[in-house]
C-alpha positions, 0 to 999 in steps of 0.5 A, spaced: 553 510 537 547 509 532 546 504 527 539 505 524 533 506 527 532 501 533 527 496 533 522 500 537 522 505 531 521 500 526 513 499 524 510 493 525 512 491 518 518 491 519 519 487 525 515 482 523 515 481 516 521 484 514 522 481 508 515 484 506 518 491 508 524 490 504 520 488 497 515 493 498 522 498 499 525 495 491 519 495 488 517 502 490 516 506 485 516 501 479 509 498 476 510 492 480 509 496 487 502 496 485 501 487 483 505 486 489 501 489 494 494 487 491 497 480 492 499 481 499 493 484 501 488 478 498 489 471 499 488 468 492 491 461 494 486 459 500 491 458 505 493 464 508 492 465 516 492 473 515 496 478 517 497 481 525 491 486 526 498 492 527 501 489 519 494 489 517 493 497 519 500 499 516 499 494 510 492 498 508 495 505 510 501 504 505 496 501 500 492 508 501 498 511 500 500 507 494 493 509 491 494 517 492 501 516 488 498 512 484 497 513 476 490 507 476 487 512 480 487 517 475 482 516 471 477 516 477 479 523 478 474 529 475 475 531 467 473 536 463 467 533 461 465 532 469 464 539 470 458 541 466 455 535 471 450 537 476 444 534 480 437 534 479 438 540 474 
């Protein structure tokens, strides 16, 4: 019988942290995906111990795919004005 995913077919997120995976998982797709993992990824209070090096990997992968998804990055991408741009002449 299958109930789920086992727990060797979960990320590390999911095994060690769930309740991170599970507030990534609602926020996903919301504006406030976005302040939730800036906030998972800096510790602003001084007190953090940090993540497992595996959480840290899947963290900033995620924050990777976040930023693809992103609209913030948007306006680091090319515009029209960019295109009579070139180096040296």
């Amino acid at each position: 019988m299958i109930n789920g995913p086992s727990v060797d077919a979960q990320s590390h997120l999911e095994n060690q942290f769930p309740h991170i995976a599970q507030e990534l998982v609602a926020k996903w797709g919301t504006p406030d995906v976005e302040t939730y993992m800036a906030n998972l990824m800096v510790d602003s209070r001084g007190t953090r111990q940090g993540f497992p090096s595996a959480v840290a990997e899947e963290l900033m992968l995620i924050d990777t795919v976040l930023w693809e998804l992103s609209d913030t990055r948007k306006q680091f991408l090319s515009t029209q004005e960019d295109s009579n741009f070139s180096f040296g002449g």
